[in-house]
C-alpha positions in Angstrom: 0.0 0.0 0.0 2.6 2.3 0.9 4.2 1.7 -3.0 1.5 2.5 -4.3 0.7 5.6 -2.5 4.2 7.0 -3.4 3.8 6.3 -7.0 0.5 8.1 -7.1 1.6 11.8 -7.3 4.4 10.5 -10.4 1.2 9.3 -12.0 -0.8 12.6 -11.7 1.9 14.6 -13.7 0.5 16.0 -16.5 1.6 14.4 -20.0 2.9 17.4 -21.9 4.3 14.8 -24.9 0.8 14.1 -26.5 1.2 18.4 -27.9 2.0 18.6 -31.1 4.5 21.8 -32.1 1.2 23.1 -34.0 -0.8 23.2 -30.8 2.3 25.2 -28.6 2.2 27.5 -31.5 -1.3 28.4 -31.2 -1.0 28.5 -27.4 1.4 30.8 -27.9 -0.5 33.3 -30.4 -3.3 32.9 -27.7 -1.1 34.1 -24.7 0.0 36.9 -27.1 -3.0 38.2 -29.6 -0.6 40.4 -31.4 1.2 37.4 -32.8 -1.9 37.4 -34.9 -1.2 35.5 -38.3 -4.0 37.7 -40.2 -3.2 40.9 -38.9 0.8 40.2 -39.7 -0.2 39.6 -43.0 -2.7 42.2 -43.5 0.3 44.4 -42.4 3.2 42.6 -44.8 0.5 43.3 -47.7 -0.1 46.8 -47.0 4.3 47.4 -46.6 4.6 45.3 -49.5 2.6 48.4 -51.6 4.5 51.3 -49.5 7.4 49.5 -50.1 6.6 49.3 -54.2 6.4 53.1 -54.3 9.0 54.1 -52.3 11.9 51.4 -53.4 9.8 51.2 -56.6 11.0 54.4 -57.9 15.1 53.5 -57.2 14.8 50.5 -59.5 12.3 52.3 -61.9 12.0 55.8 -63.6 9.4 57.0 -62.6 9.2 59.9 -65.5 7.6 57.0 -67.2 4.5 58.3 -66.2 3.8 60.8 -68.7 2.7 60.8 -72.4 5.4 59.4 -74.8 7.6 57.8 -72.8 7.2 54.6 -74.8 5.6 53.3 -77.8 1.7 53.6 -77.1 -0.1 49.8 -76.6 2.7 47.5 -76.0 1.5 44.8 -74.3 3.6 42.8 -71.3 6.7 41.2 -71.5 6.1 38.3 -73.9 2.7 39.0 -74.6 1.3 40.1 -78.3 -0.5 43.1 -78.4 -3.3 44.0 -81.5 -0.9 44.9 -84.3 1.2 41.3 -83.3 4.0 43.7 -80.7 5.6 41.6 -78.4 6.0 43.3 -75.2 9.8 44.0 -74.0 11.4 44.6 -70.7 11.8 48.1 -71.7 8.0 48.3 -70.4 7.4 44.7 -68.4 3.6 45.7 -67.6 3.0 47.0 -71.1 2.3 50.8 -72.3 -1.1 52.4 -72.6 -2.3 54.7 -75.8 -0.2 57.2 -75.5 3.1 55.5 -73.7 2.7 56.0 -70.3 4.7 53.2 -68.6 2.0 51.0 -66.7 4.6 49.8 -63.6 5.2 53.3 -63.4 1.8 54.0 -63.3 1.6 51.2 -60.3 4.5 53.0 -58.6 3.2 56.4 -58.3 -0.3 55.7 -58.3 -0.7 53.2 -55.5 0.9 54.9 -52.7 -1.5 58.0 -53.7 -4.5 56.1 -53.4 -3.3 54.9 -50.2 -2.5 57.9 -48.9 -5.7 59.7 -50.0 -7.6 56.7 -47.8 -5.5 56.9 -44.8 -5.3 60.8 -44.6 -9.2 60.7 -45.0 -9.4 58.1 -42.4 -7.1 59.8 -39.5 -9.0 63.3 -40.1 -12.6 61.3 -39.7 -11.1 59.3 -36.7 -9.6 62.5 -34.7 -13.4 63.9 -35.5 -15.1 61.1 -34.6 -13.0 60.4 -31.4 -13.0 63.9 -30.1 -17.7 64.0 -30.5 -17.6 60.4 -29.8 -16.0 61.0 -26.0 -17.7 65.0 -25.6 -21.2 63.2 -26.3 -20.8 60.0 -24.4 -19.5 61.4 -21.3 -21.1 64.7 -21.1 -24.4 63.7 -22.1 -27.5 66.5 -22.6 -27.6 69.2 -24.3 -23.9 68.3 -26.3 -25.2 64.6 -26.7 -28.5 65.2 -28.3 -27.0 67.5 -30.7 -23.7 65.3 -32.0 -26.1 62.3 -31.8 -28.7 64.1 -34.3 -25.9 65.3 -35.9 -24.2 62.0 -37.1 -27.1 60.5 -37.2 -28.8 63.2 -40.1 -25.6 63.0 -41.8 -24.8 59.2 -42.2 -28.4 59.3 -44.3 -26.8 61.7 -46.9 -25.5 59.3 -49.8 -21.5 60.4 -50.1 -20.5 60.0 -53.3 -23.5 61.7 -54.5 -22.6 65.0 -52.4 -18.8 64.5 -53.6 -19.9 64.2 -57.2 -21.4 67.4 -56.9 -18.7 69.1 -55.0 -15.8 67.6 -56.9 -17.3 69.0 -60.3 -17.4 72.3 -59.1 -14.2 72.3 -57.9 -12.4 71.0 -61.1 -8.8 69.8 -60.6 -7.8 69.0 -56.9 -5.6 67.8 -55.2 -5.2 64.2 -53.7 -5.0 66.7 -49.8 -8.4 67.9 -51.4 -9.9 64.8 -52.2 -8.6 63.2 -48.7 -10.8 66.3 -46.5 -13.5 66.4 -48.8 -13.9 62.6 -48.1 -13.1 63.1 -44.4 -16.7 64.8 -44.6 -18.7 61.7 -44.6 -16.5 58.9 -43.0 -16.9 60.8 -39.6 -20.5 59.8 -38.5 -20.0 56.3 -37.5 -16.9 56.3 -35.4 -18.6 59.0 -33.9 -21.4 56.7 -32.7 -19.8 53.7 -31.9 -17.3 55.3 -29.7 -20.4 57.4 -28.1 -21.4 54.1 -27.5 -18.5 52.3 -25.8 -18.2 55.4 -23.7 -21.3 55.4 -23.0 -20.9 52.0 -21.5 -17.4 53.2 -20.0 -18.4 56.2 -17.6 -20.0 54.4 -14.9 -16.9 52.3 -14.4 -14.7 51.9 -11.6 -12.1 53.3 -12.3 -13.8 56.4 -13.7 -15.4 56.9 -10.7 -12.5 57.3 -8.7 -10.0 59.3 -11.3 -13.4 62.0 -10.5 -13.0 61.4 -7.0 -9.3 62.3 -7.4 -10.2 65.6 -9.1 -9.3 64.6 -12.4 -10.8 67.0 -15.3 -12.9 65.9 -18.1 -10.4 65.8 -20.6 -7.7 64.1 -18.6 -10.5 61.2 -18.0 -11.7 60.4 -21.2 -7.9 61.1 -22.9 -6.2 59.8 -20.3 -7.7 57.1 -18.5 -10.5 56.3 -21.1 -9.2 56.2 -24.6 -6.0 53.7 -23.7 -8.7 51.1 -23.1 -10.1 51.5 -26.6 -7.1 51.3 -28.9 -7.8 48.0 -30.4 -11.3 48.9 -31.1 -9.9 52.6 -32.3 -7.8 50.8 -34.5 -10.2 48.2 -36.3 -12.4 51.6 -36.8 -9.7 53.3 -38.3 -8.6 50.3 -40.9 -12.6 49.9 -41.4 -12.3 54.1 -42.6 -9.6 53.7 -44.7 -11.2 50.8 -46.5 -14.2 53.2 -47.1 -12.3 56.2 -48.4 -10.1 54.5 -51.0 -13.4 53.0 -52.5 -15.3 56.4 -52.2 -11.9 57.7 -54.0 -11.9 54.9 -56.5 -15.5 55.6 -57.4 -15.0 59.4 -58.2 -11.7 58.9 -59.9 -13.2 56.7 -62.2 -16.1 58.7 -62.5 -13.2 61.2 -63.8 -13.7 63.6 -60.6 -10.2 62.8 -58.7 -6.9 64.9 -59.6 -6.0 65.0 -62.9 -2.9 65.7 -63.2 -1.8 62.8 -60.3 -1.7 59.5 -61.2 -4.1 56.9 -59.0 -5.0 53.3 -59.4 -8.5 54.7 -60.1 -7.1 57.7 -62.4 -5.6 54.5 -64.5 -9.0 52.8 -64.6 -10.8 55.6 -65.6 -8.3 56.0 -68.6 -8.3 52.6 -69.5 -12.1 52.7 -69.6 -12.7 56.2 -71.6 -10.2 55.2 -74.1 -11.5 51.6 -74.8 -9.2 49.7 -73.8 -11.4 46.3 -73.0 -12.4 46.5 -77.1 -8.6 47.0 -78.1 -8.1 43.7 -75.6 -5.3 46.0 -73.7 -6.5 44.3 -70.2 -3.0 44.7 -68.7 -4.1 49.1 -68.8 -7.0 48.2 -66.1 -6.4 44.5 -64.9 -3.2 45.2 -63.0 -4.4 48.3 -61.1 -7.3 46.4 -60.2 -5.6 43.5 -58.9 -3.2 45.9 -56.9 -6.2 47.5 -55.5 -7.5 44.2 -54.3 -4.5 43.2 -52.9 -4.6 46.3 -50.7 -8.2 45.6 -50.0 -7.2 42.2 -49.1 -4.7 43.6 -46.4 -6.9 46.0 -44.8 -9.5 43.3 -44.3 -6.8 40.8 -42.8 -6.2 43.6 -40.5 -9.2 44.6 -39.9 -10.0 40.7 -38.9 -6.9 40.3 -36.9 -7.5 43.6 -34.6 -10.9 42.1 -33.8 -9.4 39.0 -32.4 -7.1 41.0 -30.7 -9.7 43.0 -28.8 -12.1 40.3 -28.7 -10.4 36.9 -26.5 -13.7 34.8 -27.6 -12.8 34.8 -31.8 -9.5 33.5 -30.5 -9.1 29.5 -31.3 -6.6 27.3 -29.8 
């Protein structure tokens, strides 16, 4: 008897050998939710096209861009174009109508496009945050008027307003475009954050940073907002996704800068000149795929932030 009650705690050990490397891995990645495989390469996505137009224009010449710099519809390298042209590597991604260099094109035009969205974005966000926090925590008067507010403004159809707005401004620039779109990408950070502060204010540790004497500002800047970032962030990606396609759609409505080159500037080229009944698909089929790449890494963001704020979407 004695034996066997001194073997029993060696038999209560747990048995770590029957984990598999896979399942440590994923313990791991639950221990730390920034080691988040979709938001990693959501990110490595997005890089990859900052990294295109900023190393892109070292390896490339990006004066390639304008009117004549090669000989107008050469298709790809290797590929045959209408009047039997085989493309070169003098132009890998082809030419359009008039020679503009279509990786050049890619170079310069994504990063703008990006940028337009992500400028756009941070001036809606640093709207939204700053009514989101006055309404939610100081409630009457300043509530009911930033709730009505957003809430009258997010029925107002965007691109119709920006249609209108754009065509009476003629040429702007891509700083322009990015405010006039801030305009209507405000309104719903504005009431989602008015409701997660809203939930927020009667907490503990709310209650006593008033106790302490602690102003307004310095509790919902200080002791509020830290608690949000994940959620801030996942809002944020969510706006940039929505301003590059609000951008998209009035560049290729011909509305965007005209003198910059865009992914949707090239579109709207491609389309105006014919380019799908002259079979030149490389003019609008690459800056569409690069555009869904980067749609493709915001969303893998956007789905990795929301395991990182939310434990329960989190698998082992």
């Amino acid at each position: 008897m004695s034996h066997d009650n001194a073997a029993a705690p060696e038999t209560a050990a747990p048995d770590m050998t029957g984990i598999t490397r896979k399942q440590l891995k994923r313990m791991r990645r639950f221990d730390n939710p920034w080691n988040n495989p979709k938001l990693i390469w959501g990110i490595g996505l997005l890089l990859g096209i900052v990294l295109l137009g900023v190393l892109g224009r070292f390896f490339w010449d990006p004066e390639l861009v304008f009117t004549g710099a090669g000989m107008p519809r050469q298709g790809p390298v290797g590929i045959e174009n209408l009047r039997g042209q085989v493309g070169t590597w003098a132009h890998p991604l082809g030419t359009d109508v008039s020679g503009k260099d279509i990786l050049a094109l890619l170079i310069v035009g994504a990063p703008n496009s990006l940028y337009v969205g992500v400028l756009a974005s941070l001036i809606g966000m640093s709207i939204g945050i700053f009514l989101g926090f006055s309404a939610g925590y100081t409630g009457g008067r300043v509530d009911d008027v930033i709730r009505v507010s957003s809430d009258v403004m997010i029925t107002i159809p965007p691109l119709l307003i920006l249609v209108v707005v754009q065509a009476s401004f003629g040429d702007i620039t891509l700083t322009m475009m990015a405010i006039l779109i801030a305009a209507f990408v405000w309104q719903s950070p504005t009431r989602l954050i008015r409701a997660q502060v809203l939930s927020m204010r009667e907490s503990g540790y709310v209650q006593m940073a008033r106790l302490s004497g602690a102003s307004n500002m310095h509790i919902m800047f200080r002791e509020m907002l830290p608690n949000l970032v994940p959620y801030l962030f996942g809002s944020f990606i969510a706006n940039v996704t929505t301003s590059i396609v609000t951008a998209v759609g009035l560049e290729v409505l011909g509305l965007g800068p005209q003198r910059v080159p865009t992914l949707g500037r090239v579109i709207y080229d491609a389309i105006s000149s014919a380019a799908l009944t002259q079979n030149m698909w490389w003019w609008w089929g690459f800056p569409t795929i690069l555009l869904g790449v980067m749609f493709i890494g915001l969303l893998l963001i956007n789905l990795g932030l929301d395991e990182v704020s939310n434990p329960r979407l989190r698998k082992l």
